[in-house]
HTML snippet that shows the backbone in 3Dmol.js (N, CA, C, O; Angstrom):
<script src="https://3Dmol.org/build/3Dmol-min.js"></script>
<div id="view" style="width:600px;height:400px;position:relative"></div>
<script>
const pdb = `
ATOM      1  N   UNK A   1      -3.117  19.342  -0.829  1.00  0.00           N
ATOM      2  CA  UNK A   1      -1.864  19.303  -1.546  1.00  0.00           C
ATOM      3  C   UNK A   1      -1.213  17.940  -1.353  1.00  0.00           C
ATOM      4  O   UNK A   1      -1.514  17.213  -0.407  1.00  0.00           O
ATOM      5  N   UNK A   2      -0.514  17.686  -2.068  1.00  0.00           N
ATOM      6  CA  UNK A   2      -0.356  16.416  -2.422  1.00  0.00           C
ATOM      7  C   UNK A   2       1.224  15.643  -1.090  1.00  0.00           C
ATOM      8  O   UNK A   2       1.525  14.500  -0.746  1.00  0.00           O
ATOM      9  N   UNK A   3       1.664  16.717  -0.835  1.00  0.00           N
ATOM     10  CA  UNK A   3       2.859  16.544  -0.026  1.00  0.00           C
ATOM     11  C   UNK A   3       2.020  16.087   1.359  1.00  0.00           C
ATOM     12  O   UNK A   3       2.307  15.097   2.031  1.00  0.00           O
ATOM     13  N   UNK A   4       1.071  16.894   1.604  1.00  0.00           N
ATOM     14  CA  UNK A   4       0.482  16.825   2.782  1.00  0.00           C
ATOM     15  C   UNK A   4      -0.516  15.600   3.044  1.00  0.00           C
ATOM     16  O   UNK A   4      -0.956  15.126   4.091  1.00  0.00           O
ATOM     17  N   UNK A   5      -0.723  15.240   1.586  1.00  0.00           N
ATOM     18  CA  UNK A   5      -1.840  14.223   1.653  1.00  0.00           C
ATOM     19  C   UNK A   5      -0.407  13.079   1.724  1.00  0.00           C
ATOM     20  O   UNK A   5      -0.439  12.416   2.761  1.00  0.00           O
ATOM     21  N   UNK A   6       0.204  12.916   1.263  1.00  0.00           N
ATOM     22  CA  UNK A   6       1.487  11.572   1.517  1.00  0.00           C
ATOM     23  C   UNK A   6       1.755  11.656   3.363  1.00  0.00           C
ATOM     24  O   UNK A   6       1.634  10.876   4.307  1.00  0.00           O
ATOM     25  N   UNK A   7       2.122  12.897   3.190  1.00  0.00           N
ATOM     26  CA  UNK A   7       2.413  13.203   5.436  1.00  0.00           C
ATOM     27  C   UNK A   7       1.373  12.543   5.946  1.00  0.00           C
ATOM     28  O   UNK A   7       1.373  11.374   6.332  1.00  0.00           O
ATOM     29  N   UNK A   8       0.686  13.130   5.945  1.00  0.00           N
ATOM     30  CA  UNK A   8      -0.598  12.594   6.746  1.00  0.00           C
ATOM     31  C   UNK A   8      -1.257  11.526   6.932  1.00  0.00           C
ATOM     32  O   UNK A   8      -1.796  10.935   7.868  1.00  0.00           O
ATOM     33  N   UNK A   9      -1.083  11.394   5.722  1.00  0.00           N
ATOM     34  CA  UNK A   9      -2.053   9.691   5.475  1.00  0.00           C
ATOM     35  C   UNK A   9      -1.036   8.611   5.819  1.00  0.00           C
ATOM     36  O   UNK A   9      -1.626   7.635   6.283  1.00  0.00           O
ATOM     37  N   UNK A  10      -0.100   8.487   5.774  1.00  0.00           N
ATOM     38  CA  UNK A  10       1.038   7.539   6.125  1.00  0.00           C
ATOM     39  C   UNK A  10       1.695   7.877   7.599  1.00  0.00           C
ATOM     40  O   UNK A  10       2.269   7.144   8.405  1.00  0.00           O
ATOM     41  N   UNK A  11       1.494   8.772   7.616  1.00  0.00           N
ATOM     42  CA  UNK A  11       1.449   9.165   9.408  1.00  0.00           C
ATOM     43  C   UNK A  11       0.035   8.830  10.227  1.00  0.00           C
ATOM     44  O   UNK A  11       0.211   8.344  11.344  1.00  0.00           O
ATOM     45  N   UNK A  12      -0.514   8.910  10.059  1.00  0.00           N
ATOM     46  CA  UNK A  12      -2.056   8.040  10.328  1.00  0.00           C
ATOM     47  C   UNK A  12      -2.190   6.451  10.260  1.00  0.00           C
ATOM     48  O   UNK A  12      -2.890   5.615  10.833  1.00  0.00           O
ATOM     49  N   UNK A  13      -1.216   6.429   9.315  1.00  0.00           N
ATOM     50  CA  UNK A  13      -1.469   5.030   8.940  1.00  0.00           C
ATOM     51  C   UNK A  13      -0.485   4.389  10.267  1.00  0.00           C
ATOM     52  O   UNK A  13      -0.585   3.184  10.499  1.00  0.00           O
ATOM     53  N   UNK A  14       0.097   4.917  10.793  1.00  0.00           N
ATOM     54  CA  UNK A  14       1.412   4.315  11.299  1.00  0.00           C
ATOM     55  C   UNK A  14       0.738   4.656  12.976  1.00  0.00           C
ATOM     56  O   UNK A  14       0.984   3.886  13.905  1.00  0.00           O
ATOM     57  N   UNK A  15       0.051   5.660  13.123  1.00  0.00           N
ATOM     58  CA  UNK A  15      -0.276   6.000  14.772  1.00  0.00           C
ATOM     59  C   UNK A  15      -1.750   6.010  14.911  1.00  0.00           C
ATOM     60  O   UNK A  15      -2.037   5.298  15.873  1.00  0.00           O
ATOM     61  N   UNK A  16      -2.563   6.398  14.486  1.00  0.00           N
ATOM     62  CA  UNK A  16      -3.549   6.260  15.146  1.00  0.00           C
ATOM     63  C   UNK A  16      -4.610   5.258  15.584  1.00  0.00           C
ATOM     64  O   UNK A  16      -5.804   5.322  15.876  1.00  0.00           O
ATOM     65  N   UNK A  17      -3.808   4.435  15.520  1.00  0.00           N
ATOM     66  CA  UNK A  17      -4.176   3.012  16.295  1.00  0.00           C
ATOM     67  C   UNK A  17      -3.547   2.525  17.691  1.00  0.00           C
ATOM     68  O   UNK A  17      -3.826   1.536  18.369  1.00  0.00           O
ATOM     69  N   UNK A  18      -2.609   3.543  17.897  1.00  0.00           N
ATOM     70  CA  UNK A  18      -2.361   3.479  19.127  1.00  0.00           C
ATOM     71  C   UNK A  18      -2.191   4.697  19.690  1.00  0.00           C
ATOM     72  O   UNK A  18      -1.295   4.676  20.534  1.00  0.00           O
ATOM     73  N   UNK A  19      -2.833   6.002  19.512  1.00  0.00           N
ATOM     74  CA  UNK A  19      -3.216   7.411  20.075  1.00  0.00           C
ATOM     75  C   UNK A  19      -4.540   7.046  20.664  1.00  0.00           C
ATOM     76  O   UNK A  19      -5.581   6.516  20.277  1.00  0.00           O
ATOM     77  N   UNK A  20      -4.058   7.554  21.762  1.00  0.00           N
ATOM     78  CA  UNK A  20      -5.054   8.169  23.207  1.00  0.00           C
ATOM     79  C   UNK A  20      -6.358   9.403  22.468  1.00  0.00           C
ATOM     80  O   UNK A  20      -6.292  10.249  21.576  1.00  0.00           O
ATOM     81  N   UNK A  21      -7.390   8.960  23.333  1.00  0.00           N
ATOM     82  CA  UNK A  21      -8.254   9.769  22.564  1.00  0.00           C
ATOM     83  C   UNK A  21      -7.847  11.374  22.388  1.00  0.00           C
ATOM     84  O   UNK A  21      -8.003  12.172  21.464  1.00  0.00           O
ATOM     85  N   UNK A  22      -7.392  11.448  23.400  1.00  0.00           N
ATOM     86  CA  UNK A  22      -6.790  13.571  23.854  1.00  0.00           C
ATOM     87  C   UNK A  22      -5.822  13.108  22.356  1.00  0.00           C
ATOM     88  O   UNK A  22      -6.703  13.067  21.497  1.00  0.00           O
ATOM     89  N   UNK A  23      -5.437  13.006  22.154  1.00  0.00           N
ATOM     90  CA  UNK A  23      -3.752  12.723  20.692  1.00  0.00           C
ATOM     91  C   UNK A  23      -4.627  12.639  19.643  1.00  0.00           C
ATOM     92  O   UNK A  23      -4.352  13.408  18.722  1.00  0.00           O
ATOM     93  N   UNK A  24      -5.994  11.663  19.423  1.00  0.00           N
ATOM     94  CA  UNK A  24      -6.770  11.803  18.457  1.00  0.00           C
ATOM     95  C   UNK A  24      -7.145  12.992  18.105  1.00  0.00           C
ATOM     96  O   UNK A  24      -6.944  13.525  17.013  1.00  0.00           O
ATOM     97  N   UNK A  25      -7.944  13.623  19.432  1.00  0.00           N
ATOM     98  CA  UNK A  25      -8.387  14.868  19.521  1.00  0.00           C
ATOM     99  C   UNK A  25      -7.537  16.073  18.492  1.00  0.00           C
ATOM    100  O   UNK A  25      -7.926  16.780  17.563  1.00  0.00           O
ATOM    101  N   UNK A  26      -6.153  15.892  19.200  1.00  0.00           N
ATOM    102  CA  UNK A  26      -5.372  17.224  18.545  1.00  0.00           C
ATOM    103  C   UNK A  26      -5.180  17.013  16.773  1.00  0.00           C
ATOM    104  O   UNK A  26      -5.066  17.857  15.884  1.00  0.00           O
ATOM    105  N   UNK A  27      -5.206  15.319  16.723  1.00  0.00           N
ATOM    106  CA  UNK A  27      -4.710  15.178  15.115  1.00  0.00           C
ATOM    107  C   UNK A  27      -5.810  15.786  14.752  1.00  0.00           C
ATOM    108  O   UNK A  27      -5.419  16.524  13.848  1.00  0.00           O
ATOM    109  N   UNK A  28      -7.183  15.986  14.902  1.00  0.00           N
ATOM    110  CA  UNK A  28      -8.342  16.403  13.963  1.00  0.00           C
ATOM    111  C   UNK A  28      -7.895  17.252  14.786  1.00  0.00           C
ATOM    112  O   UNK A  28      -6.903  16.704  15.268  1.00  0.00           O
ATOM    113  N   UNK A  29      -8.014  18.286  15.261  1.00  0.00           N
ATOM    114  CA  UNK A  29      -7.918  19.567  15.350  1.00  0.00           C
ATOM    115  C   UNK A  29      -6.657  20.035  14.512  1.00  0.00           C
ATOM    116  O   UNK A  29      -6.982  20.824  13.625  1.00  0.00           O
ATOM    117  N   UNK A  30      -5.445  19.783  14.558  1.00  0.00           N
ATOM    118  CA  UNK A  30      -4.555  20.074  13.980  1.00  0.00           C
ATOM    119  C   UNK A  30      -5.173  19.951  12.202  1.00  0.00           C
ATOM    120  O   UNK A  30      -5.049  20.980  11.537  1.00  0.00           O
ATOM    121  N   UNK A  31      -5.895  18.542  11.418  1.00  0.00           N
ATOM    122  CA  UNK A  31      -5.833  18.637   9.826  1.00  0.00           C
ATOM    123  C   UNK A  31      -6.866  18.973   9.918  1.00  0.00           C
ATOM    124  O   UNK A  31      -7.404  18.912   8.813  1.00  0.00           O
ATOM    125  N   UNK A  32      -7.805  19.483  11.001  1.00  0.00           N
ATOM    126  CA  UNK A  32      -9.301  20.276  10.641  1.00  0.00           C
ATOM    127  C   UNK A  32      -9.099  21.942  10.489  1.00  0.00           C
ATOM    128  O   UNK A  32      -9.539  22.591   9.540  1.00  0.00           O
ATOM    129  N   UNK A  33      -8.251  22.565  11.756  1.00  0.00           N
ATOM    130  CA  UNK A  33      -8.437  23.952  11.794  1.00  0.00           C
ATOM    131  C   UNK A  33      -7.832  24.874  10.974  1.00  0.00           C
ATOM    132  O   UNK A  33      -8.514  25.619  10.271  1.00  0.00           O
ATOM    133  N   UNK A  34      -6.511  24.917  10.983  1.00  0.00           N
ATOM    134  CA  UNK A  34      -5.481  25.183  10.123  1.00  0.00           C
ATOM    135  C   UNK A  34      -5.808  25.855   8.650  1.00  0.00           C
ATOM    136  O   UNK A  34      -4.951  25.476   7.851  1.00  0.00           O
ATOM    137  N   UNK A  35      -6.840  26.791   8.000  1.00  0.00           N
ATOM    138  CA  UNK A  35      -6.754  27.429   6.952  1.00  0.00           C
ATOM    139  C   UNK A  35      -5.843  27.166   5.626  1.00  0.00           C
ATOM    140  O   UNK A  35      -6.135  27.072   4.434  1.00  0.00           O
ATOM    141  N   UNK A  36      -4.773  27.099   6.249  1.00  0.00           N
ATOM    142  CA  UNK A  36      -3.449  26.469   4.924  1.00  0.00           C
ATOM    143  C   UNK A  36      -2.674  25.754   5.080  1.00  0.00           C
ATOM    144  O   UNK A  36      -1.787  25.638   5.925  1.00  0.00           O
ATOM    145  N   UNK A  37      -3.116  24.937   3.829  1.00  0.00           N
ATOM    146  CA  UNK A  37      -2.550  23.515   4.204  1.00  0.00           C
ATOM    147  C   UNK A  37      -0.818  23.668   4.283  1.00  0.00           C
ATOM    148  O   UNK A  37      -0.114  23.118   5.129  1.00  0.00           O
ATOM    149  N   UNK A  38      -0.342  24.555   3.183  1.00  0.00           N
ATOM    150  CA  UNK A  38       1.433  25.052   3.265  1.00  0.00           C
ATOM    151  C   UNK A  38       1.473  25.174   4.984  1.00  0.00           C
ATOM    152  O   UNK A  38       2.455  24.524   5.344  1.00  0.00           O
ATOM    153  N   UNK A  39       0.954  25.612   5.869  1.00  0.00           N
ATOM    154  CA  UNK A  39       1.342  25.878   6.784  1.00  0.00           C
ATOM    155  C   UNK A  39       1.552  24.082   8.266  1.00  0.00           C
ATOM    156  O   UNK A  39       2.460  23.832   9.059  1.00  0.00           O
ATOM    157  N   UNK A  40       0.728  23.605   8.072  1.00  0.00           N
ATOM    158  CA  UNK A  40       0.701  22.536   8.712  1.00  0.00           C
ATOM    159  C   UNK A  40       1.939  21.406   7.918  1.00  0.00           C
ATOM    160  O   UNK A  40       2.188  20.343   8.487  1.00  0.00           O
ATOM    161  N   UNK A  41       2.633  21.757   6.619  1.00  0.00           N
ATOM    162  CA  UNK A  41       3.585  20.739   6.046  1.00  0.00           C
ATOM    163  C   UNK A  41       5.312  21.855   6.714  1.00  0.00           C
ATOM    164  O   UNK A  41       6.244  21.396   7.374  1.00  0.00           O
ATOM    165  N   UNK A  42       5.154  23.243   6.233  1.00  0.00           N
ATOM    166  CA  UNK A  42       5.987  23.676   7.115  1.00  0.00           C
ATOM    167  C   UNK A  42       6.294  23.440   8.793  1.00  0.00           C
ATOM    168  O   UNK A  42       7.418  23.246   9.255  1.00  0.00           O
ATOM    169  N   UNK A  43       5.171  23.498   9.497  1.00  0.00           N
ATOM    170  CA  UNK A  43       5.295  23.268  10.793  1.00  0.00           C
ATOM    171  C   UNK A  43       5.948  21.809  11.027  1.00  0.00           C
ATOM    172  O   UNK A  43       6.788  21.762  11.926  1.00  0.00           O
ATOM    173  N   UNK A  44       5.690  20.700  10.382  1.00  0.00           N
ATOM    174  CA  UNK A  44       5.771  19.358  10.597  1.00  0.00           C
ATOM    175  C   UNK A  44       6.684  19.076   9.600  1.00  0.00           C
ATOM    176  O   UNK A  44       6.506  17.964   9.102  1.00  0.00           O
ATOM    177  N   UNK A  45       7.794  19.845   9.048  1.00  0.00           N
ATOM    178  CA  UNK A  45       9.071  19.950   8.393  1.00  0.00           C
ATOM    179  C   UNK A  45       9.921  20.924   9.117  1.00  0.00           C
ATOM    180  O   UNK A  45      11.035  21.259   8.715  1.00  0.00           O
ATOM    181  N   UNK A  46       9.379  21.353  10.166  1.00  0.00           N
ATOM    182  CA  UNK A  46      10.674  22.407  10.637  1.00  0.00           C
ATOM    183  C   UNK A  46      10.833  23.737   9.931  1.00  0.00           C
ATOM    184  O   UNK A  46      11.692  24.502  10.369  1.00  0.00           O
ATOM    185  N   UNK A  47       9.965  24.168   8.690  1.00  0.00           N
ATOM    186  CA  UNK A  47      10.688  25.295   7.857  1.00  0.00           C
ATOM    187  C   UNK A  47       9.934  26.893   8.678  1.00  0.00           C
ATOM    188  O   UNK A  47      10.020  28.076   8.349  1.00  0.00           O
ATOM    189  N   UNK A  48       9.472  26.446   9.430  1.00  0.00           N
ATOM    190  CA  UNK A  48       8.474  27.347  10.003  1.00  0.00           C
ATOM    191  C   UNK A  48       8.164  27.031  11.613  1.00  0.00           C
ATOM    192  O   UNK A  48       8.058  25.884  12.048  1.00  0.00           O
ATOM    193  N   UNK A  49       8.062  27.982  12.254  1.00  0.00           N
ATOM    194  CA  UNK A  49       8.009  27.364  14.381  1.00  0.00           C
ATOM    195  C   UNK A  49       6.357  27.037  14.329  1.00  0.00           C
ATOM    196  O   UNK A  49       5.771  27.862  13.629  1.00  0.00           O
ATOM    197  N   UNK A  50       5.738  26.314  14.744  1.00  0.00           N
ATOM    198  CA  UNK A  50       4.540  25.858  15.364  1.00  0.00           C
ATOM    199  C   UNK A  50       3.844  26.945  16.253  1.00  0.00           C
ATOM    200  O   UNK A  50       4.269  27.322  17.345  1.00  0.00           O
ATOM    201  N   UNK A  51       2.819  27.349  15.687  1.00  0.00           N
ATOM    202  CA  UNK A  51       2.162  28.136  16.837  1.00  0.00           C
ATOM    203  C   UNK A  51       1.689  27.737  18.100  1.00  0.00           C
ATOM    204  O   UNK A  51       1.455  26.528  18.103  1.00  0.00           O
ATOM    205  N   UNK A  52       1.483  28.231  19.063  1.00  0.00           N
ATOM    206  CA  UNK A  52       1.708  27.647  20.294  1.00  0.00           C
ATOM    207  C   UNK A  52       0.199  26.898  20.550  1.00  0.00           C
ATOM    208  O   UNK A  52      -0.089  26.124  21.463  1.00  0.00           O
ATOM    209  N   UNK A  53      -0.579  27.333  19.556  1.00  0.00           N
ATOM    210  CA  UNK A  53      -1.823  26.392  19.735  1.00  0.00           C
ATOM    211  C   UNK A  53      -1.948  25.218  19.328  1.00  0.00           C
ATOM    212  O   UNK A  53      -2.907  24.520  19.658  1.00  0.00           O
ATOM    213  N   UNK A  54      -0.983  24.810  18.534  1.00  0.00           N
ATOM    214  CA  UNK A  54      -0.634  23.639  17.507  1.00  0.00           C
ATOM    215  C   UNK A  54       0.591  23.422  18.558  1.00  0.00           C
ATOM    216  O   UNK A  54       0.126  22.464  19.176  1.00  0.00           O
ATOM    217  N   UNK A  55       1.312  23.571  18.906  1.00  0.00           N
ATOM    218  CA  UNK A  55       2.449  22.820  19.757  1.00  0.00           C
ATOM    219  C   UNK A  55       1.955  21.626  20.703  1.00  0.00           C
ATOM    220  O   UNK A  55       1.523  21.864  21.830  1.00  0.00           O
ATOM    221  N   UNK A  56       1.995  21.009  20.457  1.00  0.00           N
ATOM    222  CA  UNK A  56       1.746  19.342  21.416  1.00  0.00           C
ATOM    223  C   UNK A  56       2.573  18.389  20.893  1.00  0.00           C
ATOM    224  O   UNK A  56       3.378  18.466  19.965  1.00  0.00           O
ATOM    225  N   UNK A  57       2.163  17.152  21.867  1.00  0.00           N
ATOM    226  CA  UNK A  57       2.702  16.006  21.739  1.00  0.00           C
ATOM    227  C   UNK A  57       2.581  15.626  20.340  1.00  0.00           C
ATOM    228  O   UNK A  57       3.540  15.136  19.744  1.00  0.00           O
ATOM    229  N   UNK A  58       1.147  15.878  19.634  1.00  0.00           N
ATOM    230  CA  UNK A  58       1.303  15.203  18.105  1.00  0.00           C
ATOM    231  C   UNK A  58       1.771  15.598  17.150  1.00  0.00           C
ATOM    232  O   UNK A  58       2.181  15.040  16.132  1.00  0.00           O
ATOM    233  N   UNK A  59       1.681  17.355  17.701  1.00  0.00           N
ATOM    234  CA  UNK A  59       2.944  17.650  16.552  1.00  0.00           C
ATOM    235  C   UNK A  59       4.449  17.496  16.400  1.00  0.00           C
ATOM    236  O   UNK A  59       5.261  17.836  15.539  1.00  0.00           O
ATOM    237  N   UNK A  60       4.527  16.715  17.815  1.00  0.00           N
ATOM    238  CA  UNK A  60       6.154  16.571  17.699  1.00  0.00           C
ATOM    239  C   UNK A  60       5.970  14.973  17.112  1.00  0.00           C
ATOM    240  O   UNK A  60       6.854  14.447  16.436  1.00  0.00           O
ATOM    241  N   UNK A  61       5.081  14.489  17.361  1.00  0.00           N
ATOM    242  CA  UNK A  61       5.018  13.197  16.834  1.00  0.00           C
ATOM    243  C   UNK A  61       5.147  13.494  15.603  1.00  0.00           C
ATOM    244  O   UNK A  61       5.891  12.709  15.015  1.00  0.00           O
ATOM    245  N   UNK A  62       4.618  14.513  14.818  1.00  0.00           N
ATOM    246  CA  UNK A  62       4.434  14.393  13.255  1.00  0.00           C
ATOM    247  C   UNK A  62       6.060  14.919  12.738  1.00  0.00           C
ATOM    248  O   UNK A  62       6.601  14.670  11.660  1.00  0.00           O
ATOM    249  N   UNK A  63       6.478  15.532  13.626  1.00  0.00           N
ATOM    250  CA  UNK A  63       7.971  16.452  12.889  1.00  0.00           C
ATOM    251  C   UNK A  63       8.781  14.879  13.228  1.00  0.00           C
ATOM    252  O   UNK A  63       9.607  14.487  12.403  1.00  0.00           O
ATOM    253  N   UNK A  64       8.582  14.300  14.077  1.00  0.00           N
ATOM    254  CA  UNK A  64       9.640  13.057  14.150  1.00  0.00           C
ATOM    255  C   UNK A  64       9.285  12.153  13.031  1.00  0.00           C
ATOM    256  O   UNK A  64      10.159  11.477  12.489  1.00  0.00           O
ATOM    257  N   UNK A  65       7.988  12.108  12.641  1.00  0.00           N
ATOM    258  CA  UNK A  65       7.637  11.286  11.288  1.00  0.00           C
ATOM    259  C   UNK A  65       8.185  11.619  10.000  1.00  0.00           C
ATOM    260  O   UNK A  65       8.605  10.839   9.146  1.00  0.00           O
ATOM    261  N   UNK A  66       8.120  13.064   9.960  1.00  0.00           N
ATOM    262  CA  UNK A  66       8.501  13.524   9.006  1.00  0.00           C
ATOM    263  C   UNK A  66       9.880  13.658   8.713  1.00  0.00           C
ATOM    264  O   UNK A  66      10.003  14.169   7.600  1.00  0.00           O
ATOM    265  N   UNK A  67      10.814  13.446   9.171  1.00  0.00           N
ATOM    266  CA  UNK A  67      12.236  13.079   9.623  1.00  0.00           C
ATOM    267  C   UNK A  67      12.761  12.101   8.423  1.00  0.00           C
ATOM    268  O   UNK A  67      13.698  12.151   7.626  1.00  0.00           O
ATOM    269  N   UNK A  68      11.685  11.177   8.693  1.00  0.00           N
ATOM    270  CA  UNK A  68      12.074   9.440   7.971  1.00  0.00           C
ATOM    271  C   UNK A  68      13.429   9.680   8.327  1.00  0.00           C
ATOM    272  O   UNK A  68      14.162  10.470   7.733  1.00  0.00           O
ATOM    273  N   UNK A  69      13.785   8.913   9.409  1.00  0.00           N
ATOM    274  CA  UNK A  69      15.362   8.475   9.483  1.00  0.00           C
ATOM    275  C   UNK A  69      15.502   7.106   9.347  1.00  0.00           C
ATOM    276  O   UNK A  69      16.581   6.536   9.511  1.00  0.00           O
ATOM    277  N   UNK A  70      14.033   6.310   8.933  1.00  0.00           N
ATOM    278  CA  UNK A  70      14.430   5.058   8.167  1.00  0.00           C
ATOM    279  C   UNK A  70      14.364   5.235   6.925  1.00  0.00           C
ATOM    280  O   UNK A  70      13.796   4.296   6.367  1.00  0.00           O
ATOM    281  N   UNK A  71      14.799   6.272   6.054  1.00  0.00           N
ATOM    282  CA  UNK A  71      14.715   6.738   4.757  1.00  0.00           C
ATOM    283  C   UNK A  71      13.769   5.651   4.028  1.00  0.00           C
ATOM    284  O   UNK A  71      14.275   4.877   3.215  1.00  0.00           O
ATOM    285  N   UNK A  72      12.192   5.593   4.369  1.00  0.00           N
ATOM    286  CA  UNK A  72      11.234   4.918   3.735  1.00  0.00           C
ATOM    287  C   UNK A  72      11.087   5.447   2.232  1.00  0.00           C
ATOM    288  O   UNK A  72      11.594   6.561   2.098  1.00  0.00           O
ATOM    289  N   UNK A  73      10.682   5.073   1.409  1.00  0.00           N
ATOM    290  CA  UNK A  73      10.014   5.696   0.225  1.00  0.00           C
ATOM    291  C   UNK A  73       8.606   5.855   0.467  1.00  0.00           C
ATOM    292  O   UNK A  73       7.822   4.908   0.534  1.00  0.00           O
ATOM    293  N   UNK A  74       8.259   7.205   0.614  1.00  0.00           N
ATOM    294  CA  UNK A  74       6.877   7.739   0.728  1.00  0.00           C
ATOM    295  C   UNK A  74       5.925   8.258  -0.720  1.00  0.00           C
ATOM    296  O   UNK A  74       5.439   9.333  -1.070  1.00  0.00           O
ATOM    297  N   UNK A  75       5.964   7.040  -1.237  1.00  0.00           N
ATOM    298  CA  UNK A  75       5.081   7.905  -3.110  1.00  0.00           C
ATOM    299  C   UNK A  75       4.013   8.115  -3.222  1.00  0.00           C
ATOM    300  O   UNK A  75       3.520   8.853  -4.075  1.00  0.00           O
ATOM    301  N   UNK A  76       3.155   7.211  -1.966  1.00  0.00           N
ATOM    302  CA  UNK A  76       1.963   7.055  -2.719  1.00  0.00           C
ATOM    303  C   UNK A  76       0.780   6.685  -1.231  1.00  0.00           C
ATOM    304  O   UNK A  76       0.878   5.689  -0.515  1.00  0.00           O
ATOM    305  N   UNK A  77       0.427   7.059  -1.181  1.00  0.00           N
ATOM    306  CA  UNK A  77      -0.918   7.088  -0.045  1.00  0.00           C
ATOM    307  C   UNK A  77      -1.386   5.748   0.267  1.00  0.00           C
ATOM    308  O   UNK A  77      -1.618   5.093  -0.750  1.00  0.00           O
ATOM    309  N   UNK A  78      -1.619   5.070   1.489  1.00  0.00           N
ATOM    310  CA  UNK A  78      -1.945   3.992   1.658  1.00  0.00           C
ATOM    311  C   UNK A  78      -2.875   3.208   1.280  1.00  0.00           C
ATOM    312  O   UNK A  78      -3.838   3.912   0.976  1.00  0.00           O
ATOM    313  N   UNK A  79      -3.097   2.167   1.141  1.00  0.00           N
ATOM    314  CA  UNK A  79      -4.361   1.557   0.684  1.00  0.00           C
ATOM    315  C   UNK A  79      -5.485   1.485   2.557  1.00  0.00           C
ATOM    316  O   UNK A  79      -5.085   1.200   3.686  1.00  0.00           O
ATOM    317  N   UNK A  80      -7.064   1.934   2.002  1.00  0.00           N
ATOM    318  CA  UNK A  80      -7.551   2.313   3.559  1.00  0.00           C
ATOM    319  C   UNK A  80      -7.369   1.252   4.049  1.00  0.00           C
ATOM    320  O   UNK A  80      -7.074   1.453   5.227  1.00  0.00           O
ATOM    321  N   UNK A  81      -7.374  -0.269   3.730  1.00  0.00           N
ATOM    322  CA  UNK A  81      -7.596  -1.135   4.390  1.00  0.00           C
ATOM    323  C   UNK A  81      -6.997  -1.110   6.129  1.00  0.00           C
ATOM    324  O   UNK A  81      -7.518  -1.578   7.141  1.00  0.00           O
ATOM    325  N   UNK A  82      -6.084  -0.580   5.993  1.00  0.00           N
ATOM    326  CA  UNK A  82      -5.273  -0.407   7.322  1.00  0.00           C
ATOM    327  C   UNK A  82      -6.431  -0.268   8.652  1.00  0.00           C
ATOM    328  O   UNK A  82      -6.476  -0.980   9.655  1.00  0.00           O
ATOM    329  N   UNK A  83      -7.446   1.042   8.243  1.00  0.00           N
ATOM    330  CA  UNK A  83      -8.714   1.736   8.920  1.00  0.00           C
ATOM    331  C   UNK A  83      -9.149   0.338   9.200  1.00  0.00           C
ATOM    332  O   UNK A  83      -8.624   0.150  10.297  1.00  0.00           O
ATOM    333  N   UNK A  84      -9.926  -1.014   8.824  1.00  0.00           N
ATOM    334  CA  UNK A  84     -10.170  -2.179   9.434  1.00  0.00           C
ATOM    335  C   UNK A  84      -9.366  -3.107   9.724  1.00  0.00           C
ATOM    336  O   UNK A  84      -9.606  -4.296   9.513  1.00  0.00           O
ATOM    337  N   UNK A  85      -8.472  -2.729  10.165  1.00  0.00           N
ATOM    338  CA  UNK A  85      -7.293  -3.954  10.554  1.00  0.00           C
ATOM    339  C   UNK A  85      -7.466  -4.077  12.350  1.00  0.00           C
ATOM    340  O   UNK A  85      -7.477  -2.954  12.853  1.00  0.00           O
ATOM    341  N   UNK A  86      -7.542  -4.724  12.931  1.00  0.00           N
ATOM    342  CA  UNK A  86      -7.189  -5.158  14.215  1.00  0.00           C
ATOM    343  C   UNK A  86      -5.745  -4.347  14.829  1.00  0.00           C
ATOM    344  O   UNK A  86      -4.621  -4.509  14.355  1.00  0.00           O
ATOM    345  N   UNK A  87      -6.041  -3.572  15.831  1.00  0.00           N
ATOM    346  CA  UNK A  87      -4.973  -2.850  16.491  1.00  0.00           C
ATOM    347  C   UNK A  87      -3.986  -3.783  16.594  1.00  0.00           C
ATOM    348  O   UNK A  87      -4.105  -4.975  16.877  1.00  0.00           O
ATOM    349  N   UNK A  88      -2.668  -2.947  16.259  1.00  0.00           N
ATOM    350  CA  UNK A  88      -1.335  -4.012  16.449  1.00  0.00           C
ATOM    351  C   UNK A  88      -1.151  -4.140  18.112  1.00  0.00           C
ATOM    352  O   UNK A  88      -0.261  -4.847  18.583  1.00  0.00           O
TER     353      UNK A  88
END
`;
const viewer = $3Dmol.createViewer("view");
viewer.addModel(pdb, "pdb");
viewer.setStyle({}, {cartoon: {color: "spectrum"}});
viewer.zoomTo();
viewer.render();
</script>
């Protein structure tokens, strides 16, 4: 879904260049296991509580992303290049 593909991919784009392998770990477990995708955009919007198997550090990382309290404009999915860029 398209909300989730903007979350994610621009939340990726922004951390996982500096997540610990265990933080890697949970992000693919978190956009691998999860059956519905509505459910992982609720959890990481607040409209819904996090199940306690999904409760970690990255999902609080993702509900603070999802926040934008630098009111970014989020339209459009990153270009991959980011994936070969040199860690900041």
């Amino acid at each position: 879904m398209l909300e989730n593909c903007l979350l994610l991919s621009l939340f990726a784009k922004e951390n996982l260049n500096r997540m610990s392998e265990r933080q890697l770990n949970l992000y693919d477990r978190l956009i691998n296991e999860p059956s519905n995708d509505w459910d992982i955009y609720y959890w990481a919007t607040g409209a819904k509580p996090t199940p306690a198997v999904f409760e970690n550090e990255v999902m609080s990382m993702l509900r603070e992303f999802a926040k934008n309290k630098k009111r970014e404009q989020r339209l459009r999915q990153p270009d991959l290049e980011y994936l070969f860029e040199p860690p900041r």
